[in-house]
DRENPA-268602 format. One record per atom (N, C-alpha, C, O): x, y, z; atom name. Coordinates in nm, 3 decimals, always signed. Atoms other than C-alpha are relative to their C-alpha. Layout:
N
> px,py,pz,at
> X,Y,Z,CA
...
REM end
This chain:
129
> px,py,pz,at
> -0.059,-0.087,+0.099,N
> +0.341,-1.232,+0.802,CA
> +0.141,+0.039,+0.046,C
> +0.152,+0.063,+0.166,O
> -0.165,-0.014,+0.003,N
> +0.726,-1.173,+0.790,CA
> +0.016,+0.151,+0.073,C
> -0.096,+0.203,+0.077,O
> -0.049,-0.117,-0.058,N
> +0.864,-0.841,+0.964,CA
> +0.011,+0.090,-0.156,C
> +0.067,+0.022,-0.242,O
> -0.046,-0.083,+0.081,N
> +0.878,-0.534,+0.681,CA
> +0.159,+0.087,+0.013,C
> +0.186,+0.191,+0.074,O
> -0.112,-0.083,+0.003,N
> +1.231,-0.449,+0.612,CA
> +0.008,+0.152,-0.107,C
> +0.007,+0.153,-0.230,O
> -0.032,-0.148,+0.073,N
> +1.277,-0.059,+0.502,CA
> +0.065,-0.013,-0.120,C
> +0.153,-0.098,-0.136,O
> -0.063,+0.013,+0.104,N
> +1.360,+0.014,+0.168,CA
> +0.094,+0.092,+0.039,C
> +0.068,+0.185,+0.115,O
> -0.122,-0.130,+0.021,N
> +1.699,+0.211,+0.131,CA
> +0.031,-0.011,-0.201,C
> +0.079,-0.099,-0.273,O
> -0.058,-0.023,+0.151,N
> +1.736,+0.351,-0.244,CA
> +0.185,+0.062,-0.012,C
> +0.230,+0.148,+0.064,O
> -0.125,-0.030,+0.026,N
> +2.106,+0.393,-0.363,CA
> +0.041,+0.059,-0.171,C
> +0.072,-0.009,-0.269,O
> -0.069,-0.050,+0.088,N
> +2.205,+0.623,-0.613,CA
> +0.165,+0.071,-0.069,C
> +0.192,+0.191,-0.073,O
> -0.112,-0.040,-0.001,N
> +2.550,+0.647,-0.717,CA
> +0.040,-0.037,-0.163,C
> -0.038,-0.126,-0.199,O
> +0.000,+0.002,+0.077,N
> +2.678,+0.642,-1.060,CA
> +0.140,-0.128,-0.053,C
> +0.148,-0.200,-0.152,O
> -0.084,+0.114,-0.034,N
> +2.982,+0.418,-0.976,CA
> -0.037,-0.120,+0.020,C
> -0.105,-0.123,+0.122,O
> +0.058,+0.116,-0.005,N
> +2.900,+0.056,-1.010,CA
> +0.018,-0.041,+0.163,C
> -0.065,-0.055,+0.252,O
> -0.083,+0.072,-0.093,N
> +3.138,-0.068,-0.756,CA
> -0.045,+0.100,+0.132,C
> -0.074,+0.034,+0.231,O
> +0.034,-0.077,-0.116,N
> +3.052,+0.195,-0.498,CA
> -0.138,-0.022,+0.019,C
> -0.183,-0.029,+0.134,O
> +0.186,+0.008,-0.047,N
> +2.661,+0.154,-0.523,CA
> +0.027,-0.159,+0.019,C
> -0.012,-0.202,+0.127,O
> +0.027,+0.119,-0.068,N
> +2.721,-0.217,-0.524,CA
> +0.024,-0.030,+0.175,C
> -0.014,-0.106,+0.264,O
> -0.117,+0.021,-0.188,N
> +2.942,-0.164,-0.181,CA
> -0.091,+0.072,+0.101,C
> -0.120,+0.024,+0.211,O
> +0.171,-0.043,-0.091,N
> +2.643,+0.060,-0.030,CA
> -0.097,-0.095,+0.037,C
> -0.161,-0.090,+0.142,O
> +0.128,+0.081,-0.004,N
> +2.406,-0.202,-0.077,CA
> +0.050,-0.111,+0.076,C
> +0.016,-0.156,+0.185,O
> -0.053,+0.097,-0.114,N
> +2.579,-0.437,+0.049,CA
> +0.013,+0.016,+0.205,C
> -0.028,-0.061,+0.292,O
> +0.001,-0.037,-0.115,N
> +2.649,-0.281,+0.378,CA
> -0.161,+0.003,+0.034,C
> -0.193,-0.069,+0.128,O
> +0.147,-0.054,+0.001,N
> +2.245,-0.158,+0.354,CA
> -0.032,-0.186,+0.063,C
> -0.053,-0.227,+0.177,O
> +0.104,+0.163,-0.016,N
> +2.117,-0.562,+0.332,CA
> +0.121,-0.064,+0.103,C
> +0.076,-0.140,+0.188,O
> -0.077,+0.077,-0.160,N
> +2.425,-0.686,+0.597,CA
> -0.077,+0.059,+0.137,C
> -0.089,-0.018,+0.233,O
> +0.060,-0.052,-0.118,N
> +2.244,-0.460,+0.859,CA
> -0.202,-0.038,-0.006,C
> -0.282,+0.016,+0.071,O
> +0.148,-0.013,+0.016,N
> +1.862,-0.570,+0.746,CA
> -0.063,+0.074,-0.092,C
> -0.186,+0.077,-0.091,O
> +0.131,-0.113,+0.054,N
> +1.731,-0.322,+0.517,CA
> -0.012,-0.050,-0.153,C
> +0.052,-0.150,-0.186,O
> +0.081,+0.063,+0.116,N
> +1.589,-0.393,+0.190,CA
> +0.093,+0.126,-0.112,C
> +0.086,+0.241,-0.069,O
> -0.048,-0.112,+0.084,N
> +1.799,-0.170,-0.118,CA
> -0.026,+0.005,-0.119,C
> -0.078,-0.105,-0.135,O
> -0.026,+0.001,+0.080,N
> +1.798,-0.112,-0.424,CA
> +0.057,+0.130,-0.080,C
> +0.022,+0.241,-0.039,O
> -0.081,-0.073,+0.003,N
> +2.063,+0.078,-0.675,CA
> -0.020,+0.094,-0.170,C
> -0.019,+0.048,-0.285,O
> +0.006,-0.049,+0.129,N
> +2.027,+0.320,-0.940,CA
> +0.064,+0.101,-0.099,C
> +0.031,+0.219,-0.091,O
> -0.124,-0.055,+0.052,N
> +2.295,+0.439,-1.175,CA
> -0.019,+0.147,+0.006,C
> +0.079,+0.218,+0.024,O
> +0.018,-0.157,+0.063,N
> +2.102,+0.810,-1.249,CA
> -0.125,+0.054,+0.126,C
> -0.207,-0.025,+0.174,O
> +0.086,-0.011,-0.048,N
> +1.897,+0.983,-1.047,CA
> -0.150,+0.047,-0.112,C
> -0.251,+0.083,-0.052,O
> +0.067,+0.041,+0.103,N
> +1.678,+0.986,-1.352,CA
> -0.109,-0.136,+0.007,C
> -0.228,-0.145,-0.024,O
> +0.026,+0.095,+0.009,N
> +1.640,+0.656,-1.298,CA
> -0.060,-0.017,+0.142,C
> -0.149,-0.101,+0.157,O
> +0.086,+0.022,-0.126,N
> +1.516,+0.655,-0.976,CA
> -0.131,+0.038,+0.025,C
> -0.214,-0.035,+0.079,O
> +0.085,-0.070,+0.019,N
> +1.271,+0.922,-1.026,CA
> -0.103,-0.069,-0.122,C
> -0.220,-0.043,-0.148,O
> +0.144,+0.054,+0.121,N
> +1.095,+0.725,-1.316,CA
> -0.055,-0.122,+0.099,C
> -0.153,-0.181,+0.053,O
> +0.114,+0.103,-0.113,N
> +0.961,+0.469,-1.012,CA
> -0.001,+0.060,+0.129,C
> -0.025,-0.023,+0.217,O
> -0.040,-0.046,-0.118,N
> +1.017,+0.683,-0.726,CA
> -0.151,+0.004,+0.059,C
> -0.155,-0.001,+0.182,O
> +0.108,+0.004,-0.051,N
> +0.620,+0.693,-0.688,CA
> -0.046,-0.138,+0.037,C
> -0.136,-0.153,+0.120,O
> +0.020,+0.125,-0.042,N
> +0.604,+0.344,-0.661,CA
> +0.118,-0.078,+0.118,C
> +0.092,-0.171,+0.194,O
> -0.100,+0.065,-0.127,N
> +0.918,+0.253,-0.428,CA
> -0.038,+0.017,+0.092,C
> -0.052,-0.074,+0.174,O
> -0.012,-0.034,-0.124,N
> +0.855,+0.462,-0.182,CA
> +0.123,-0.020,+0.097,C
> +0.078,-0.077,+0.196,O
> -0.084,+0.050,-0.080,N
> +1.194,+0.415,+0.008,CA
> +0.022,+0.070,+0.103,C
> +0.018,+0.191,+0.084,O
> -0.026,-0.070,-0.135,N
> +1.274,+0.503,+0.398,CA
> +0.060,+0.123,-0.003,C
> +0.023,+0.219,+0.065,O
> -0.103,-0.053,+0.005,N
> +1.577,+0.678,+0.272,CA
> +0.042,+0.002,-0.139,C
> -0.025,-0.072,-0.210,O
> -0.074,+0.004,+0.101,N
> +1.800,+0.753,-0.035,CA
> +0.096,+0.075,+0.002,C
> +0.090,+0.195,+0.026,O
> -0.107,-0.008,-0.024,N
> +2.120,+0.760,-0.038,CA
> +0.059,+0.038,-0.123,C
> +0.095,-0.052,-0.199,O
> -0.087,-0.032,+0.125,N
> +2.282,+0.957,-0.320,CA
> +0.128,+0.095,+0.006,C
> +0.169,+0.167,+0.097,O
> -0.165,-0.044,-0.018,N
> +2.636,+1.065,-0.456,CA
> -0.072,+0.176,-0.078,C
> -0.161,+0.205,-0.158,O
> +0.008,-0.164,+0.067,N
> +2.648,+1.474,-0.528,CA
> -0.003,-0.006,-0.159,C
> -0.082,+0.037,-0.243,O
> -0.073,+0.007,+0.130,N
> +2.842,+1.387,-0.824,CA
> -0.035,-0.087,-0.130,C
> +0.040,-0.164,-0.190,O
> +0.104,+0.131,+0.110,N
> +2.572,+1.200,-1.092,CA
> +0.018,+0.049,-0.109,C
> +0.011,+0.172,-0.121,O
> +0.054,-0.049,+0.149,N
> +2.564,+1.215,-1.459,CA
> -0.104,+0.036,+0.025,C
> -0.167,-0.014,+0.117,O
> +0.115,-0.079,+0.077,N
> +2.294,+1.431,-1.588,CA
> -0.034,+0.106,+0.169,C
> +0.037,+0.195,+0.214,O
> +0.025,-0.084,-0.101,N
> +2.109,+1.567,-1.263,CA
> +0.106,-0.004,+0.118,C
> +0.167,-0.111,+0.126,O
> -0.084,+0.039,-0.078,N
> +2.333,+1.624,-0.973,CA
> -0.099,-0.045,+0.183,C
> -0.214,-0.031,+0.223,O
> +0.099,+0.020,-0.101,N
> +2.255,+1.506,-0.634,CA
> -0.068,+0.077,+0.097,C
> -0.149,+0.051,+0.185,O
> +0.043,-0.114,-0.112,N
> +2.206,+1.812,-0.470,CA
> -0.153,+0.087,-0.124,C
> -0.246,+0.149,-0.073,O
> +0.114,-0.036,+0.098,N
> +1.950,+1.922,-0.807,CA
> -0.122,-0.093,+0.090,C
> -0.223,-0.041,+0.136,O
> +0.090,+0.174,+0.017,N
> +1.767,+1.531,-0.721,CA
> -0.065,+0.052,+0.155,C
> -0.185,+0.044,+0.179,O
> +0.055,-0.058,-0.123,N
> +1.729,+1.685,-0.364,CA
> -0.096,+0.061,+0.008,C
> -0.204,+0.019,+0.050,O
> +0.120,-0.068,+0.025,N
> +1.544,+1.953,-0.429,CA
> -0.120,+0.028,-0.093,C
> -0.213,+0.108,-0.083,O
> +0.119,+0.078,+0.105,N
> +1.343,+1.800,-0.732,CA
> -0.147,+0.016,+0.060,C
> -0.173,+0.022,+0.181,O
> +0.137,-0.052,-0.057,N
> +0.978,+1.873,-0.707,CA
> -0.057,-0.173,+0.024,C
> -0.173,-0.158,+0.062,O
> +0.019,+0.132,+0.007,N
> +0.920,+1.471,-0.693,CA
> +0.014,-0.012,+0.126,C
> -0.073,-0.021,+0.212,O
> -0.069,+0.028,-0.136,N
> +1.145,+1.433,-0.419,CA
> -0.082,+0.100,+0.114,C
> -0.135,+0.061,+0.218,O
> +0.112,-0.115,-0.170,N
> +0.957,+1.761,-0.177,CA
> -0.120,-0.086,-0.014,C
> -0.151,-0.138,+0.093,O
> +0.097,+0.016,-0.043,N
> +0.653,+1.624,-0.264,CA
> -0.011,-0.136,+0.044,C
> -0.102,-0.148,+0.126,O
> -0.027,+0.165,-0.071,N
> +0.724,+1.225,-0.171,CA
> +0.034,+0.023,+0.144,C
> +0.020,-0.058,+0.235,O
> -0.085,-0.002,-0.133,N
> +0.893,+1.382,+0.115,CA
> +0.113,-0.068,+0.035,C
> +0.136,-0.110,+0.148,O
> -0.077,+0.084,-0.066,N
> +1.165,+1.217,+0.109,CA
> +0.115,+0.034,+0.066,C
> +0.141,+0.153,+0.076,O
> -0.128,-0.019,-0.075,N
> +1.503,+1.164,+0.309,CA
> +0.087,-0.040,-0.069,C
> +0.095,-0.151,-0.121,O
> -0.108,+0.042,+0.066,N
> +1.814,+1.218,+0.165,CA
> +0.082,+0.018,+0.074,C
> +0.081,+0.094,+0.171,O
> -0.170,+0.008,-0.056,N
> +2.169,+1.143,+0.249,CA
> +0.050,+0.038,-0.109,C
> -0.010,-0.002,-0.209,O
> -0.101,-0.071,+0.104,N
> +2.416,+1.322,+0.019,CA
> +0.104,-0.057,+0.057,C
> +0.126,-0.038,+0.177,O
> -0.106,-0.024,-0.044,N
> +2.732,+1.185,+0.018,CA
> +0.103,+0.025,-0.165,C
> +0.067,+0.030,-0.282,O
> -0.134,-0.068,+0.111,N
> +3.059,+1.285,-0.214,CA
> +0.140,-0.049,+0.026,C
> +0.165,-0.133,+0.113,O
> -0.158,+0.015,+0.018,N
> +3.452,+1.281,-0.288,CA
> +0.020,+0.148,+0.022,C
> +0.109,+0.172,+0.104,O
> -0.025,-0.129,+0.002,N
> +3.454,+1.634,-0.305,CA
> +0.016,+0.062,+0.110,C
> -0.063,+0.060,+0.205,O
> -0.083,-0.068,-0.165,N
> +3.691,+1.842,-0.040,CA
> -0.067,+0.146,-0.027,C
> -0.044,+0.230,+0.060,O
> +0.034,-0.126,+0.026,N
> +3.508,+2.155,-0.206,CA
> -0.115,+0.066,+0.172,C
> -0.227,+0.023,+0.197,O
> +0.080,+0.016,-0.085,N
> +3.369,+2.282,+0.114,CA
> -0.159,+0.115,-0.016,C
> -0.247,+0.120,+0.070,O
> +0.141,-0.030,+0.109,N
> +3.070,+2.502,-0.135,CA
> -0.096,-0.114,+0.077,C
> -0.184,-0.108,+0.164,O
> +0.079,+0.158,+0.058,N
> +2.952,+2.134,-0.185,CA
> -0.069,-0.042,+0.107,C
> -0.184,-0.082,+0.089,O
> -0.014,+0.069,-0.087,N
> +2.959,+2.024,+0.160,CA
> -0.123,+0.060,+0.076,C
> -0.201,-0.003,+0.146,O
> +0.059,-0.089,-0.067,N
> +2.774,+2.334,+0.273,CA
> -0.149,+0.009,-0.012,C
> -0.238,+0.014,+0.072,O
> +0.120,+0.045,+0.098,N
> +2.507,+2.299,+0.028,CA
> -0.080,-0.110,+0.013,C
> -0.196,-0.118,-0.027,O
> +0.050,+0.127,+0.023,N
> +2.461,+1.952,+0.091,CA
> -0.050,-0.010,+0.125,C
> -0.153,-0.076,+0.133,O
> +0.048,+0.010,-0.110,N
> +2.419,+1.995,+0.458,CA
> -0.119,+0.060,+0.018,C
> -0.190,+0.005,+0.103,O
> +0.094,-0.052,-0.031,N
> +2.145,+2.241,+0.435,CA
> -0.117,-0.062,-0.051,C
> -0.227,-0.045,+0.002,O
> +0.098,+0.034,+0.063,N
> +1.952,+2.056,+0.195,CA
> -0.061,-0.129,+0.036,C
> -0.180,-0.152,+0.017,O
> +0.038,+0.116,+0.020,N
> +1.973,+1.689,+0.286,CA
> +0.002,-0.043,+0.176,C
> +0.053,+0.036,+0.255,O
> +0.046,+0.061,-0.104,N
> +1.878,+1.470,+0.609,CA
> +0.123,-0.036,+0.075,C
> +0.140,-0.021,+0.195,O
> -0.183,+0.005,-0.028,N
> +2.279,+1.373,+0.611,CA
> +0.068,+0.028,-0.076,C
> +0.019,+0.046,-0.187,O
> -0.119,+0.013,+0.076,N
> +2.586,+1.403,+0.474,CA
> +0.115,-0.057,+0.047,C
> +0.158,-0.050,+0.163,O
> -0.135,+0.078,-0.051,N
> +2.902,+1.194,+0.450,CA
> +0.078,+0.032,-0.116,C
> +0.040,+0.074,-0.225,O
> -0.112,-0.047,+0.126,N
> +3.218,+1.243,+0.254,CA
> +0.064,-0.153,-0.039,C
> +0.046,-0.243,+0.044,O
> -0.046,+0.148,+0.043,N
> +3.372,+0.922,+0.096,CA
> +0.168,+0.047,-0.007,C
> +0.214,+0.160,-0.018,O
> +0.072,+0.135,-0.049,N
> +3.558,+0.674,+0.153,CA
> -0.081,-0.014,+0.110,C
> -0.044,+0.021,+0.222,O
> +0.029,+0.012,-0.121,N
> +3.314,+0.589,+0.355,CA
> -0.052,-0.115,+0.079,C
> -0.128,-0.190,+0.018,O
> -0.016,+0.128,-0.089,N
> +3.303,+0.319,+0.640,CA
> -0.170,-0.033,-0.006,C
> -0.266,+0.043,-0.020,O
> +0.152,+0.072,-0.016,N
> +2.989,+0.066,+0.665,CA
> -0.036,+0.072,+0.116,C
> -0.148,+0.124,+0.112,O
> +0.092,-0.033,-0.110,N
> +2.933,+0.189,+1.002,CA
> -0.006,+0.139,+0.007,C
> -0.074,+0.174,+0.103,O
> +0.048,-0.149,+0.064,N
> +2.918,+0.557,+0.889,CA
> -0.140,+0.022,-0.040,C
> -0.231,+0.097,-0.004,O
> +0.129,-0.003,+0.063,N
> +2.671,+0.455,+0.663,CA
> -0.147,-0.033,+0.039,C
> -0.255,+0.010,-0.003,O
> +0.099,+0.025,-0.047,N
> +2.463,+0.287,+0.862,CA
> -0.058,+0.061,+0.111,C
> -0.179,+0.061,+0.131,O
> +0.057,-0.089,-0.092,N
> +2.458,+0.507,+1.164,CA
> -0.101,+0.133,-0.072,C
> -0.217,+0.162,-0.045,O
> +0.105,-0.101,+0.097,N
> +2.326,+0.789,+0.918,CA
> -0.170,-0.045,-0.055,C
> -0.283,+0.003,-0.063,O
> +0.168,+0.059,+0.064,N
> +2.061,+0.568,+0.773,CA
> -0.060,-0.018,+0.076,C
> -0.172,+0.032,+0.063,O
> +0.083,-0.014,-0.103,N
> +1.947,+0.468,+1.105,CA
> -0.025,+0.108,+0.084,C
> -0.110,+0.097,+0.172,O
> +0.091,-0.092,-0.026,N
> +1.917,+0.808,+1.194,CA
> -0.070,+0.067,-0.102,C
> -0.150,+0.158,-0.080,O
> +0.070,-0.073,+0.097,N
> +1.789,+0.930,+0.949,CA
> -0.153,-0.090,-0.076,C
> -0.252,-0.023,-0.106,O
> +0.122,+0.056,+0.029,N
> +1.515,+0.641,+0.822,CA
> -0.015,-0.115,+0.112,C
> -0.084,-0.211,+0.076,O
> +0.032,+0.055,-0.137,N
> +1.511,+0.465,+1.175,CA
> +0.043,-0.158,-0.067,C
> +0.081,-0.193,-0.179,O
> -0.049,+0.129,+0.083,N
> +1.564,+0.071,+1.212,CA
> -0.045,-0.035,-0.112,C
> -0.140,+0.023,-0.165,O
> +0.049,+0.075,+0.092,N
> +1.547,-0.158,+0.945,CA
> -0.101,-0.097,-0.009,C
> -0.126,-0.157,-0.113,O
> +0.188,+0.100,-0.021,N
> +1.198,-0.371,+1.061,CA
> -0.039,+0.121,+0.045,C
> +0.002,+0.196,+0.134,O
> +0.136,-0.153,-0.058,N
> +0.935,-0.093,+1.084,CA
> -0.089,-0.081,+0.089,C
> -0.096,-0.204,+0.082,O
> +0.053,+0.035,-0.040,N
> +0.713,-0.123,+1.315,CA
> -0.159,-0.008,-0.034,C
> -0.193,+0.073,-0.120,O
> +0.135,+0.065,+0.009,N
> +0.343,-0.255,+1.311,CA
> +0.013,-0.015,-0.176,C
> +0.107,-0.030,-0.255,O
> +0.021,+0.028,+0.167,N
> +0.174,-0.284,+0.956,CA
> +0.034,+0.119,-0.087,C
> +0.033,+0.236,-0.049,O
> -0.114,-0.083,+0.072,N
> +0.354,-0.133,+0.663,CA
> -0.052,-0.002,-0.134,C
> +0.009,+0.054,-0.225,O
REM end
């Protein structure tokens, strides 16, 4: 049986930026996938299950710091990374207390990936998965 690579979910509302996440995500091993809304994540979020999710503050409809503390999200348990554009340091403050990381954009592949690997460990889990 093949090694299980970690899912990493990517929510960002920016095409070009969630494509550029994911990319970095599957160059280092990990398994991604990207979803314009956090809406949209949350209507399979019981079935993904992902290591990690990586979302922008700044989403149409819910924001990412709402998607955080979503009753979906506490009870999945999951790990979030918040990251943003925003110099508001409110935002920043907010985002730190709530989420697993935070990064501010632009932000470098190896930013991203040091965060994800602390935060949802390597990308092959170990034993059966």
């Amino acid at each position: 049986m093949p090694p299980y690579r970690k899912l990493i979910a990517v929510i960002e509302y920016d095409e070009s930026v969630r494509k550029s996440l994911q990319r970095h995500l599957r160059a280092a091993v990990y398994r991604s996938e990207g979803f314009s809304s956090a809406d949209n994540f949350l209507s399979i979020a019981d079935t993904c299950r992902p290591a990690c999710v990586v979302s922008d503050v700044n989403l149409c409809g819910m924001s990412g710091i709402e998607f955080a503390l979503h009753p979906a999200v506490t009870r999945l348990d999951l790990q979030i990374v918040l990251i943003t554009a925003s110099l508001d340091p409110l935002v920043e403050c907010e985002a730190r207390k709530i989420a697993a990381g935070f990064l501010r954009k632009p932000i470098s592949g190896q930013s991203l990936l040091d965060i994800v690997v602390d935060t949802a460990g390597p990308p092959i889990a170990d034993g059966d998965q």
